[in-house]
C-alpha positions as CSV (number, residue, x, y, z in Angstrom):
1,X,0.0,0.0,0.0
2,X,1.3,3.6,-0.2
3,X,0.5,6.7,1.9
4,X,-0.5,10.2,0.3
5,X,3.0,11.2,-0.5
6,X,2.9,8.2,-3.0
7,X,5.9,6.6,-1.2
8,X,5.6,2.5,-1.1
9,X,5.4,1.2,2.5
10,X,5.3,-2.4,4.1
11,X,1.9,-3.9,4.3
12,X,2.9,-7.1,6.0
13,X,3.2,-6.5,10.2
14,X,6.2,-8.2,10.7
15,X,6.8,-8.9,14.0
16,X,10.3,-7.6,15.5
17,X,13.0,-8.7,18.1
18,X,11.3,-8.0,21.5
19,X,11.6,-4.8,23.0
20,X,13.7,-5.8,26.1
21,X,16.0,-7.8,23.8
22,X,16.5,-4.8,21.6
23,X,17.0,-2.5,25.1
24,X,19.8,-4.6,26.3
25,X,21.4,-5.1,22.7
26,X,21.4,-1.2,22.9
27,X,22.8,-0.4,25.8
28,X,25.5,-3.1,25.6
29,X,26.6,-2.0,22.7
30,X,27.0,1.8,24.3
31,X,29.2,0.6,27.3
32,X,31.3,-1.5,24.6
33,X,30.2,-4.8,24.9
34,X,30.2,-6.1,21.7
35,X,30.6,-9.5,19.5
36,X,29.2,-12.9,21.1
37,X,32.2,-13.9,23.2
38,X,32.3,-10.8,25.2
39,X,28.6,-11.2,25.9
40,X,28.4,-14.3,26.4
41,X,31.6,-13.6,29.1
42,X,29.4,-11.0,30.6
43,X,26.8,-13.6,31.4
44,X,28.5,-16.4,32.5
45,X,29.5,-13.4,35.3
46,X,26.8,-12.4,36.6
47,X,25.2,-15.9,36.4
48,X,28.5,-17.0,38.9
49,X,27.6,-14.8,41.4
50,X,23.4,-15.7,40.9
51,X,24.5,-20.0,41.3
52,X,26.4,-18.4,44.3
53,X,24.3,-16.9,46.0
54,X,21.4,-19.0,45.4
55,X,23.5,-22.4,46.6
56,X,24.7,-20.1,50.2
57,X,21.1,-19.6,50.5
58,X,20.2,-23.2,49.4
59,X,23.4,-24.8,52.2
60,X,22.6,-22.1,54.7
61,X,19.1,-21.7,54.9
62,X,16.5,-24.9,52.9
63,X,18.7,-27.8,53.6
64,X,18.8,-27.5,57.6
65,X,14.9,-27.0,57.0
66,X,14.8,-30.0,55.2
67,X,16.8,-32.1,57.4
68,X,19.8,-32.4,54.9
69,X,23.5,-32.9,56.7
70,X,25.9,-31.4,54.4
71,X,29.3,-30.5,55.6
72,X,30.7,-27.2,55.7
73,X,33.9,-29.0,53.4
74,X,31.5,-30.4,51.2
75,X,28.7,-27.4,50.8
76,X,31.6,-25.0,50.1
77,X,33.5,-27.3,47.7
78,X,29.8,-28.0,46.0
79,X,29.5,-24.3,45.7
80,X,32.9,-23.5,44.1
81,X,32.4,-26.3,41.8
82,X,29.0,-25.3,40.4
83,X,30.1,-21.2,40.5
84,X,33.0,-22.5,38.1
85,X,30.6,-24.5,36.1
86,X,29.0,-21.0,35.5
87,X,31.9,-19.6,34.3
88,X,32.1,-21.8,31.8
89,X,29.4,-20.4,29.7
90,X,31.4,-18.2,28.2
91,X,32.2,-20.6,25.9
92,X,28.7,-20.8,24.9
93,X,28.1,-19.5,21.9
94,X,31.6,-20.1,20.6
95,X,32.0,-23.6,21.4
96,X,28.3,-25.1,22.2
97,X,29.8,-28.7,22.7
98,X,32.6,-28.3,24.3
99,X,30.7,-26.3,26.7
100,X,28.2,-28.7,27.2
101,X,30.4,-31.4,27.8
102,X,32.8,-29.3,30.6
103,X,29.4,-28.2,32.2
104,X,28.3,-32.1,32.4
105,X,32.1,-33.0,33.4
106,X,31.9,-30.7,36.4
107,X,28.5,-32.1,37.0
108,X,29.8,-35.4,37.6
109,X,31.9,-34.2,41.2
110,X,28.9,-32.0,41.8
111,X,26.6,-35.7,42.1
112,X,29.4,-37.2,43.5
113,X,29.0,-34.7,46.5
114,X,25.3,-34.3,46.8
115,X,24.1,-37.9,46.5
116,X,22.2,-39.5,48.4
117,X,21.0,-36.7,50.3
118,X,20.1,-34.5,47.3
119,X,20.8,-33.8,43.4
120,X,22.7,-30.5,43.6
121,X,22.1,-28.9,40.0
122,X,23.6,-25.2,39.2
123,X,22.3,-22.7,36.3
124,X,24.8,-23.3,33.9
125,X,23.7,-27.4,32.9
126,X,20.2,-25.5,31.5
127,X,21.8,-22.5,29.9
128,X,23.7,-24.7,28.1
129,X,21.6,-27.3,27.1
130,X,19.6,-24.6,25.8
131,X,22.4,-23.3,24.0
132,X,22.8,-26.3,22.4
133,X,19.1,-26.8,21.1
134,X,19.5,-22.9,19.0
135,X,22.7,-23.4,17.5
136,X,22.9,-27.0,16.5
137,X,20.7,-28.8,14.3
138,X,17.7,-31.3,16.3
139,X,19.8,-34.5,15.8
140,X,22.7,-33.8,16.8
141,X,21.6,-31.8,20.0
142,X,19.7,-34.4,20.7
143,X,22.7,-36.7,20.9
144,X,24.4,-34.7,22.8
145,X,21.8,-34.0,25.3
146,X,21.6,-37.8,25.6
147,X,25.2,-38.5,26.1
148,X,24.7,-36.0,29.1
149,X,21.9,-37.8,30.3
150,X,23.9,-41.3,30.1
151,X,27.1,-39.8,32.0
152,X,25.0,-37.9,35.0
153,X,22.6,-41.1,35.2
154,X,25.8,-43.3,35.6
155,X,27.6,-40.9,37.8
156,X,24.5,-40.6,40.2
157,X,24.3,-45.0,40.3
158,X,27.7,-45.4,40.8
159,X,27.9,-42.8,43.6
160,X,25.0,-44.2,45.3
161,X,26.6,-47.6,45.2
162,X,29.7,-46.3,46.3
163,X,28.6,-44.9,49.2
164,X,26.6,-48.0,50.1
165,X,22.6,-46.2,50.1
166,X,21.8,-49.5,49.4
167,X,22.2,-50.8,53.2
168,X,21.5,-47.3,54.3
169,X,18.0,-47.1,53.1
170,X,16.6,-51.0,53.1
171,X,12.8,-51.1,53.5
172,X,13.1,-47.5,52.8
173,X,10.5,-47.3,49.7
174,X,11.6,-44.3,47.0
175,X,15.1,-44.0,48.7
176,X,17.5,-46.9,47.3
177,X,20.0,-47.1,44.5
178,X,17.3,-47.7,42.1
179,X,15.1,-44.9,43.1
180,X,18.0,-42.7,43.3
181,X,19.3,-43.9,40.0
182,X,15.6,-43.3,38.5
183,X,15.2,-39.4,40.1
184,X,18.7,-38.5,38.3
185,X,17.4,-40.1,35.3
186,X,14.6,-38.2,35.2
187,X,16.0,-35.1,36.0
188,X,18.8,-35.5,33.8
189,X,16.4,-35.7,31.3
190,X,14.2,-32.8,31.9
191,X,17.3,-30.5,32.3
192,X,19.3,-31.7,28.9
193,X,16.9,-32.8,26.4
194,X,13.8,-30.7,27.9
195,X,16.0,-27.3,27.0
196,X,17.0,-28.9,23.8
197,X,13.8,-29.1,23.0
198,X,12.8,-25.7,24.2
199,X,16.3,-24.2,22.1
200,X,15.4,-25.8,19.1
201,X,11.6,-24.3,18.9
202,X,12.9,-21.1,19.6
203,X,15.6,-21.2,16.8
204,X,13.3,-22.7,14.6
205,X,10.5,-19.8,15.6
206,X,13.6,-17.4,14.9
207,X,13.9,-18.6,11.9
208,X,10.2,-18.1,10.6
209,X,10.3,-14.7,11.7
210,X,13.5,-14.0,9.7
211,X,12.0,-15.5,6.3
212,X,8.7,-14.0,7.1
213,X,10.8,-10.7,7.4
214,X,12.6,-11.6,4.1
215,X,9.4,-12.4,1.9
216,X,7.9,-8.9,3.1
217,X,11.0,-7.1,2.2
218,X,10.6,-9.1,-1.0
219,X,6.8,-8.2,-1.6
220,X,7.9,-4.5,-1.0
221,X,10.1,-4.7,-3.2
222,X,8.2,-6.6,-5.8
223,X,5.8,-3.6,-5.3
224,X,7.6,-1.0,-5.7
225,X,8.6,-2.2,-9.0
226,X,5.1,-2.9,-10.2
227,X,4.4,0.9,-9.3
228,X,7.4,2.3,-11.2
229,X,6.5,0.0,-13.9
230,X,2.8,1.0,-13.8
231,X,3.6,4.9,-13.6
232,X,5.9,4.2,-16.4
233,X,3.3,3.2,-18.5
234,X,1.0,5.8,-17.8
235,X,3.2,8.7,-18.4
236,X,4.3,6.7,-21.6
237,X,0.3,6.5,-22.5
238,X,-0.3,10.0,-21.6
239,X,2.9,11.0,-24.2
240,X,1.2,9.5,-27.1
241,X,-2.0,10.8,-26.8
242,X,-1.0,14.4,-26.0
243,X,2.0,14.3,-28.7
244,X,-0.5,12.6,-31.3
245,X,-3.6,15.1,-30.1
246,X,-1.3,18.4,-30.2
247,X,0.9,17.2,-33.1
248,X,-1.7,16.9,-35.4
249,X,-3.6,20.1,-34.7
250,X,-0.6,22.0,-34.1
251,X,1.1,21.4,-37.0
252,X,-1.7,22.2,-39.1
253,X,-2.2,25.6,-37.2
254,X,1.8,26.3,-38.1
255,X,0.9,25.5,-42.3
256,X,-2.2,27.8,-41.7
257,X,-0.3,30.7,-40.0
258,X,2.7,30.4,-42.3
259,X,-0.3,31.1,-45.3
260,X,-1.8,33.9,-43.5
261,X,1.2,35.4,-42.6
262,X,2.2,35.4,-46.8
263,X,-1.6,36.5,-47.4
264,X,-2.0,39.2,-45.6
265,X,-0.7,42.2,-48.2
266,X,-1.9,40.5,-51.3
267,X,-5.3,39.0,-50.2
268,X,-6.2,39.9,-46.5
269,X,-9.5,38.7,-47.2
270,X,-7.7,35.1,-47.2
271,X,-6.0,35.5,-44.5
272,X,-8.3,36.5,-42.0
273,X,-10.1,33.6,-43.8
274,X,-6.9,31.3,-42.7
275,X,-6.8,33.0,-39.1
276,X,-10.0,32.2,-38.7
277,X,-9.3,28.7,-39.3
278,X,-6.4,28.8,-36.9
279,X,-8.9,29.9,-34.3
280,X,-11.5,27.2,-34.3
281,X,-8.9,24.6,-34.8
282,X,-7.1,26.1,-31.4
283,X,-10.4,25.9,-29.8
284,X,-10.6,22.5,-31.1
285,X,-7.2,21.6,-30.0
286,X,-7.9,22.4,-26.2
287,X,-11.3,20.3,-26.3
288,X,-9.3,17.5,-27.3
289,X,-6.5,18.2,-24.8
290,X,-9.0,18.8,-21.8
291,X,-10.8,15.1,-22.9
292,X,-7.4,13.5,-22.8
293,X,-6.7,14.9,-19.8
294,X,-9.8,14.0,-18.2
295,X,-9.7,10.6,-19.9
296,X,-6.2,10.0,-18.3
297,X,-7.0,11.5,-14.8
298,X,-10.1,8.5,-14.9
299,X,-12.7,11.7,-13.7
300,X,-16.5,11.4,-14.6
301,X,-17.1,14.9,-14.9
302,X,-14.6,15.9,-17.6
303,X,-16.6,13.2,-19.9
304,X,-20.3,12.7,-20.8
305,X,-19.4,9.0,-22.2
306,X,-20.6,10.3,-25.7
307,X,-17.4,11.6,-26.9
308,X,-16.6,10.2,-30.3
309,X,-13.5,7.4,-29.6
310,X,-11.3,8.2,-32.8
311,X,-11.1,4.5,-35.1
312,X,-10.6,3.7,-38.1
313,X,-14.3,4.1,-39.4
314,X,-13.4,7.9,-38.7
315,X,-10.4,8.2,-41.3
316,X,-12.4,9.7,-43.9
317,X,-12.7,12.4,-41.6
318,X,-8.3,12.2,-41.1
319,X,-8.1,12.4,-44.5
320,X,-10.4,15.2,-45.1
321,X,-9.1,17.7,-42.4
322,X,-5.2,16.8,-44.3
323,X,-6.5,17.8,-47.7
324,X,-7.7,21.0,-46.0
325,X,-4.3,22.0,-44.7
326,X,-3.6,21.4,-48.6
327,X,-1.6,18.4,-48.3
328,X,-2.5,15.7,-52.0
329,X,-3.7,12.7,-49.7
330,X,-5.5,9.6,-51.7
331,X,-6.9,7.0,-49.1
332,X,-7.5,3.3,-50.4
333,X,-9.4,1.1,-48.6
334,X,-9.3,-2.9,-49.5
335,X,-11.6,-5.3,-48.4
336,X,-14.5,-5.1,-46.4
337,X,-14.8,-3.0,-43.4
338,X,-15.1,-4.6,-40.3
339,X,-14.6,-4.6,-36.6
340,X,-11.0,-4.9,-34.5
341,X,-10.2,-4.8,-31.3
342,X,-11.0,-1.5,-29.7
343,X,-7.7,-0.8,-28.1
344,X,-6.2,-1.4,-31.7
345,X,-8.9,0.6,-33.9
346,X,-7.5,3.5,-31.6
347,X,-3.8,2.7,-32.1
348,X,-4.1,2.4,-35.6
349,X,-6.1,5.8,-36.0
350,X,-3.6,7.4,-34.3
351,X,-0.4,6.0,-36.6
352,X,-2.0,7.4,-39.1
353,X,-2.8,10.6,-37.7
354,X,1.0,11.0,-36.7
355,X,2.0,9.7,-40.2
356,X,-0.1,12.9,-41.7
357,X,1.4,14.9,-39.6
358,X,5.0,13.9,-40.0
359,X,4.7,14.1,-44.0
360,X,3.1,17.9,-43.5
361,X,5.8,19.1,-41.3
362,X,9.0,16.9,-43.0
363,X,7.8,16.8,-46.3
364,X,5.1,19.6,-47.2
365,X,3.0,19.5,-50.5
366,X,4.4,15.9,-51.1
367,X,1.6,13.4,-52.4
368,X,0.5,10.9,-49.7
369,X,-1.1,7.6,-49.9
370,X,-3.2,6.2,-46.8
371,X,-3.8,2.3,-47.4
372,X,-6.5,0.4,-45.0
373,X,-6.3,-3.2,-45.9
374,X,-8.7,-5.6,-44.1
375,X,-7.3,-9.4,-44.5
376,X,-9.0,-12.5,-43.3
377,X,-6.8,-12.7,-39.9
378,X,-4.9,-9.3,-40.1
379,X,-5.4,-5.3,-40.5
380,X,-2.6,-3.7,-42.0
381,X,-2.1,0.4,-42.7
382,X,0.2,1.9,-44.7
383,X,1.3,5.5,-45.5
384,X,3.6,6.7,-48.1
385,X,4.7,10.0,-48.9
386,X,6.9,11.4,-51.6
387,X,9.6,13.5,-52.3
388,X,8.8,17.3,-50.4
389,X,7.9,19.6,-53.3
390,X,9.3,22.9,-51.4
391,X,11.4,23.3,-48.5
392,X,9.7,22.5,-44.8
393,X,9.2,25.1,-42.3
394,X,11.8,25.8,-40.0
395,X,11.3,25.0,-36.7
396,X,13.2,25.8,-33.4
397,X,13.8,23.1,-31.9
398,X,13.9,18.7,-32.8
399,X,11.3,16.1,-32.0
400,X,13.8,13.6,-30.8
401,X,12.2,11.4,-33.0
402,X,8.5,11.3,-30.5
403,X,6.2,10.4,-33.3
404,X,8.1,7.0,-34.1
405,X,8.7,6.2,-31.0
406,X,5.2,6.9,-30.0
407,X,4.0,5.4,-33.2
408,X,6.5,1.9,-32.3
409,X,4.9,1.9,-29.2
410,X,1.6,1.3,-30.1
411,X,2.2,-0.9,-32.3
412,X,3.9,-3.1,-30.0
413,X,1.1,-2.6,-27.1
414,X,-1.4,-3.8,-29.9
415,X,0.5,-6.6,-30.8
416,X,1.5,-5.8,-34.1
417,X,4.6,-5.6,-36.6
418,X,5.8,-1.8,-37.3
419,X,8.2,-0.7,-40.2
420,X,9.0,3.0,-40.9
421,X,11.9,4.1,-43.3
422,X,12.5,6.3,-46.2
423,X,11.4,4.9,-49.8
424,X,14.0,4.5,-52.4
425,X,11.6,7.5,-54.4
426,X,13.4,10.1,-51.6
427,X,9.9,9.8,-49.3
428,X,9.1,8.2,-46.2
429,X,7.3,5.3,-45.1
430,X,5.4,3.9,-42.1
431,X,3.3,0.4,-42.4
432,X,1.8,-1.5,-39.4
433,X,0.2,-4.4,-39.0
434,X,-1.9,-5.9,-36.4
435,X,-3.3,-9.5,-36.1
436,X,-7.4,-10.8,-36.0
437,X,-9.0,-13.2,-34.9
438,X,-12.2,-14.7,-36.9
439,X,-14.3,-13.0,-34.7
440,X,-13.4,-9.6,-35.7
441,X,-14.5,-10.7,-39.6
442,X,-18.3,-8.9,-39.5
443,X,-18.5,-6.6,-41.5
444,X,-20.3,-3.4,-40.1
445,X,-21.7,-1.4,-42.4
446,X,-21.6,-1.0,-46.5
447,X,-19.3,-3.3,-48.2
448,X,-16.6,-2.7,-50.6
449,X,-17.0,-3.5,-54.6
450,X,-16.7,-6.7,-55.7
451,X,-13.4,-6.6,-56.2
452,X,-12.6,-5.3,-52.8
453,X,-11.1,-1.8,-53.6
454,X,-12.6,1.4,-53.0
455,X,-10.2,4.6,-53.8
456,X,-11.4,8.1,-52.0
């Protein structure tokens, strides 16, 4: 869609990196905290110090609650170990297995320690399992979340049997190796391949928003092109119907005033005759400008729908107004008339319209011949002029060559095959010629001779 300044903008509400996410990107990257590794250092920190503070209160405070006997040896030795553990998540992002695996190899003392009496777990075994599920692909995390499972499952068993729970908890239910073996299982399982799971559906959810983001840039840009394209166009279409509109009437009104302006000593009563002439065709000049305009701005009130479209059935009238200017024109017509395609009865009235012009302004008083031929499956128009009979009006500035481009143009929107060159006579000509269908064979109104040729 586009606002009222005409400027393109992004239909499609793609949804962003969250707010908080882009705060903290922000203001880490003011205070110079940049690239993954430094970041990912900068975590690991401050999640030490959290696994510290939570495992002083967890030693100091919930396990004499619960009725746990832990050492002060073996509580601050537990702590140290899983406050190192932390540290190693700098390594996160850098190195995703290898962290995982020096997280679960410091995990191993940590159960050592803990067991039976409890399962001692830190912050860093979930950041990094987590880690693991975004940046690797689902198989292989999972694998590796599994190994981890395996070793901490083995560890726990092996400590329990060690320490002989066995014997300490007979008749115990919920408390022997087994059970104890079962618990780390289970937890073990939740921790590594629980996060996986969780890191993988948010990298993959990442991911759809980044191609999501990609298509719309896409569809903007697709667009943006169709509306260049498309204003293209219409400034192209409004070219050739001003140029072919004010060329033809213009260039009549410069033959006119070149007459009067030669008449008025000798015979004033001609040229005010002539300037007359000039007038009305000015006044009917800026009717036809003010209905192309309103045609092209698509307004109801500049048309009453009854305006006459120019076609091919009105090239008597073409030829007429060109005699008038005093240019020789013969127009042949072979075959009978009959309907084509609207957009290309209007093309093909307008090639010759330019062509009349053209031969008045390059090659005044020259003879010209307008041919119409109507074939079983194709409409063809031709016009040939001769050699200029005295010298053309001088004008101030070029064309640029408009009128052929104008007159190619049309040709190629209707489908058809143009030719324009000089003749090997010294004069010019322009032929075009435009495919039917069978449908387009009905005739429409009073038929040619039998022989299909009818000279005007």
């Amino acid at each position: 869609m586009s606002d009222h300044s005409g400027t393109v903008t992004d239909a499609v509400d793609v949804p962003g990196p969250p707010r908080l996410t882009k705060w903290f990107d922000e203001r880490l990257t003011r205070v110079g905290v940049t690239g993954r590794f430094a970041r990912d250092c900068l975590l690991a920190a401050l999640l030490t110090v959290l696994t510290f503070l939570i495992l002083t209160l967890l030693f100091r405070i919930v396990a004499p609650a619960q009725g746990l006997t832990f050492g002060p040896a073996r509580a601050w030795l537990v702590i140290a170990l899983c406050s190192g553990q932390a540290m190693l998540l700098c390594l996160r992002r850098v190195r995703p297995l290898l962290c995982l695996a020096l997280v679960v190899g410091v995990q191993v003392p940590v159960i050592v320690l803990s067991v039976p009496e409890a399962t001692i777990r830190g912050i860093a075994p979930f950041v990094a399992a987590y880690t693991v599920g975004t940046l690797l692909p689902v198989r292989p995390a999972l694998l590796a979340a599994g190994a981890a499972v395996v070793v901490e499952t083995a560890s726990a068993a092996v400590a329990v049997r060690t320490a002989g729970a066995a014997e300490l908890a007979v008749g115990e239910p919920g408390s022997g190796p087994l059970a104890t073996s079962v618990g780390q299982l289970a937890a073990s399982a939740l921790t590594y391949l629980g996060l996986v799971f969780v890191g993988s559906y948010v990298a993959t959810y990442r991911r759809y928003l980044q191609l999501v983001r990609v298509r719309a840039d896409e569809a903007v840009r697709a667009q943006q092109a169709t509306v260049r394209a498309a204003i293209g166009a219409e400034r192209a279409r409004m070219a050739r119907e001003l140029h072919d509109v004010a060329a033809h009437h213009l260039s009549g009104m410069v033959v006119q005033a070149a007459a009067a302006e030669r008449l008025i000593d000798p015979d004033p009563s001609a040229a005010k005759t002539a300037v007359a002439w000039i007038r009305s065709q000015g006044k009917e000049t800026l009717d036809n400008l003010r209905l192309v305009v309103g045609v092209l701005r698509g307004r109801p009130g500049d048309s009453d729908g009854n305006d006459p479209v120019p076609g091919l059935a009105m090239l008597d009238d073409l030829v007429r107004g060109a005699r008038q200017l005093g240019t020789p024109v013969e127009f042949v017509r072979h075959g009978p008339h009959r309907d084509v395609p609207p957009i290309a009865d209007v093309a093909l009235y307008r090639i010759v319209q330019e062509s009349l012009s053209n031969a008045r302004q390059h090659a005044p008083g020259a003879p010209v011949r307008v041919e119409l031929r109507f074939r079983s499956r194709k409409v063809s128009v031709e016009v040939h002029n001769g050699r200029s009979i005295r010298r053309a009006e001088p004008r101030s500035s070029t064309t640029g060559g408009v009128g052929l481009v104008g007159m190619r143009e049309r040709a190629h929107l209707i489908g058809g095959q143009f030719t324009a060159g000089p003749t090997a006579t010294g004069g010019w000509s322009v032929a075009v010629t435009v495919p039917t269908t069978g449908d387009d064979a009905r005739a429409t109104g009073a038929t040619a001779n039998a022989n299909g040729d009818n000279r005007r």
